[in-house]
C-alpha positions in Angstrom: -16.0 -10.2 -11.1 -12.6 -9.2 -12.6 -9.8 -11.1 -12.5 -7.5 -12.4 -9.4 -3.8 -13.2 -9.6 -2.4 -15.7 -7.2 1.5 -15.8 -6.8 0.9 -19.1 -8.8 -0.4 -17.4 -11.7 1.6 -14.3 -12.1 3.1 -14.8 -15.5 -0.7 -14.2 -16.5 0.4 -10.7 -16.2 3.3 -9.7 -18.0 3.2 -6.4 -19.7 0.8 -5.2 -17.5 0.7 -2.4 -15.4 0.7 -2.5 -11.7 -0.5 -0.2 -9.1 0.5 -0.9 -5.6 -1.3 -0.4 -2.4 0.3 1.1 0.9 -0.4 -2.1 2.5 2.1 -3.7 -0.2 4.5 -1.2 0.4 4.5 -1.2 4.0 5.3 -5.4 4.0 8.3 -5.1 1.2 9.9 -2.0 2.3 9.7 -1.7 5.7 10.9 -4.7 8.0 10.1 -3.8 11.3 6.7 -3.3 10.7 4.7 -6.3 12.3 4.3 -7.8 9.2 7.2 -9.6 8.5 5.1 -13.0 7.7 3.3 -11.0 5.0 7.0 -10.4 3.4 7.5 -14.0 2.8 4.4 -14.4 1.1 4.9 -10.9 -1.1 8.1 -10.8 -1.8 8.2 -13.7 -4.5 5.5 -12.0 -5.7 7.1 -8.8 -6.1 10.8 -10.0 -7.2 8.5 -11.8 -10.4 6.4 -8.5 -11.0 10.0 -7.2 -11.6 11.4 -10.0 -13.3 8.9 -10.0 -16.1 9.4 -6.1 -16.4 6.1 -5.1 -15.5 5.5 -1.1 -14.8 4.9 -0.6 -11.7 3.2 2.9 -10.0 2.3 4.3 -7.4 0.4 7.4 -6.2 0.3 10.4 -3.9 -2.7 8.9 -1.7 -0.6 6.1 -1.5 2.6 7.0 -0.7 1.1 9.4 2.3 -0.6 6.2 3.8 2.8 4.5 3.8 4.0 7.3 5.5 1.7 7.9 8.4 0.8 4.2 8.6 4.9 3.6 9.2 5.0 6.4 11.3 2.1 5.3 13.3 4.0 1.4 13.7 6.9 3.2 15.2 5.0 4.9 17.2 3.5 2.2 18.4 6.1 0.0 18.9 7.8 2.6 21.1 4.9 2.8 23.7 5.5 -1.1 23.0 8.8 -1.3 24.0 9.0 1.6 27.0 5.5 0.1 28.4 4.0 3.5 27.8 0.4 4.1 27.2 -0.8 6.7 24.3 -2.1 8.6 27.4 1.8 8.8 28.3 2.9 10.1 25.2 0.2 11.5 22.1 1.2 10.5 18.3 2.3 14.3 17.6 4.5 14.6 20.7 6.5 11.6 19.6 6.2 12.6 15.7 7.8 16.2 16.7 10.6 14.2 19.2 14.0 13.9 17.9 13.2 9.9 17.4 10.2 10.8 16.0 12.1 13.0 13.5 14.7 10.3 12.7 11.9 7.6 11.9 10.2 9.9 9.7 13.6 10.7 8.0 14.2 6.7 7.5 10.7 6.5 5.9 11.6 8.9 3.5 15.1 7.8 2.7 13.6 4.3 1.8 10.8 5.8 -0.3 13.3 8.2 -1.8 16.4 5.8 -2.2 14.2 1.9 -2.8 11.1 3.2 -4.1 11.1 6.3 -6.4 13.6 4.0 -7.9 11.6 1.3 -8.8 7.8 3.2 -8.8 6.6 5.3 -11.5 3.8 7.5 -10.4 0.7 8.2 -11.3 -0.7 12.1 -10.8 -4.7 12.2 -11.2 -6.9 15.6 -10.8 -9.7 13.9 -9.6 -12.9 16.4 -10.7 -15.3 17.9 -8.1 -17.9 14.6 -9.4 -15.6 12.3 -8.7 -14.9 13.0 -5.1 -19.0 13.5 -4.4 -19.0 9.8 -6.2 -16.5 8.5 -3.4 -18.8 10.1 -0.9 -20.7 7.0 -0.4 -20.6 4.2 2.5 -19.6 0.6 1.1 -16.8 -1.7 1.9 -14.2 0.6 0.4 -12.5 3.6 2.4 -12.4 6.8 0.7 -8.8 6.6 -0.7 -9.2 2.9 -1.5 -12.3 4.0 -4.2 -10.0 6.8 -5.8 -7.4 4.2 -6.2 -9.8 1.7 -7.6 -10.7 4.5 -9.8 -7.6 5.0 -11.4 -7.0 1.3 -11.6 -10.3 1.1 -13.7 -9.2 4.4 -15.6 -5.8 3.2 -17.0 -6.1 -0.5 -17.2 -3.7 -1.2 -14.3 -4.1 -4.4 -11.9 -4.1 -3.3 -8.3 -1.2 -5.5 -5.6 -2.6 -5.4 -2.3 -4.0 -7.8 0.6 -6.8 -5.0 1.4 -10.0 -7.6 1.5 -12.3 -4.3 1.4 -11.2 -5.0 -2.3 -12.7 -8.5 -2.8 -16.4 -6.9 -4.7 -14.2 -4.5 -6.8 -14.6 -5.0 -10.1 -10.8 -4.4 -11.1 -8.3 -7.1 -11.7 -6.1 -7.9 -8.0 -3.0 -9.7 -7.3 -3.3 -11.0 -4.1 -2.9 -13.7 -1.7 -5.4 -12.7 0.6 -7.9 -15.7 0.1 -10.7 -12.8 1.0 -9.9 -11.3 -2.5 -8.7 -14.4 -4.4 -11.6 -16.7 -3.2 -9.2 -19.3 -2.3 
C-alpha cells in the first residue's frame, strides 16, 4: 500500500504535488454545506499544504462534482427548510428557479474568485482504453478511478476523505481513519 498522510505528518510532503478531491473542496469552500465539522479537521490541513508551497490542482471531473454536489446541498436544504418533499419540487425545477440560478451563480463566483486562484488544473485526454479500463465494478466510482489515474500518472498525492480510496495504491492525505488505518 502507498503512503497516508495524517495532518500530523504533513511536512512529509513538501514539494509535492497535490490533487484535490470534490469532497475536499466542498468542506473548505463552501460553509453551508453540512459539513462544517469536516472544516475544522481540513482546514489546518489545507492552510499547511499552502504554507509549505505545495502545487495544488484540480481537474474538470472534479470541479463538476463540486458543482452539482453543492447544487444538490442547496437543494436539499431548501426542501429542508420549506418542509417540502422532492415530490413537491424536482432538482431541475429548483435548478432553473431564480434561487436556483443565484446558488448556482455563488458556486461559481467561489470557484472563479477562491479557487482558480489557488488550483492549477490538470487537463487529461483520457484514450478510448482507458475509459473501457474504468469500466469495471470495485470500490472506486467511475470518476474516482480517472482521478486515481492521473494521480498515479503525474506523481501527485490525492486530499480527500473518500474511504472508496483506502485499497488504492496512490499516496492520500487524509483523516479519514478508513484511508489512514488509524
Amino acid at each position: 500500500m502507498k503512503l497516508r498522510y495524517s495532518n500530523l505528518d504533513l511536512d512529509k510532503t513538501i514539494g509535492r504535488s497535490c490533487f484535490f478531491d470534490a469532497n475536499i473542496l466542498l468542506f473548505l469552500f463552501f460553509t453551508t454545506t453540512p459539513y462544517q465539522e469536516w472544516q475544522k479537521h481540513y482546514s489546518p490541513m489545507f492552510s499547511q499544504l499552502l504554507h509549505q508551497r505545495n502545487p495544488l490542482y484540480i481537474d474538470f471531473l472534479v470541479l463538476s462534482e463540486v458543482i452539482n454536489r453543492e447544487l444538490r446541498i442547496q437543494y436539499e436544504l431548501y426542501l429542508w427548510e420549506n418542509k417540502l418533499s422532492k415530490k413537491n419540487m424536482r432538482f431541475k425545477d429548483y435548478r432553473n428557479s431564480e434561487l436556483g440560478n443565484e446558488n448556482l451563480e455563488h458556486i461559481y463566483k467561489v470557484i472563479e474568485i477562491k479557487i482558480f486562484s489557488l488550483f492549477e488544473f490538470n487537463v487529461k485526454d483520457f484514450s478510448l482504453k482507458e475509459v473501457k479500463d474504468f469500466m469495471t465494478t470495485d470500490p472506486l466510482d467511475f470518476n474516482d478511478k480517472a482521478i486515481e489515474r492521473l494521480c498515479k500518472e503525474n506523481n501527485m498525492i490525492l486530499f480527500t476523505d473518500d474511504k472508496d480510496y483506502a485499497r488504492s495504491e496512490i499516496e492520500i492525505i487524509s483523516t479519514n481513519p478508513s484511508i489512514i488505518g488509524m
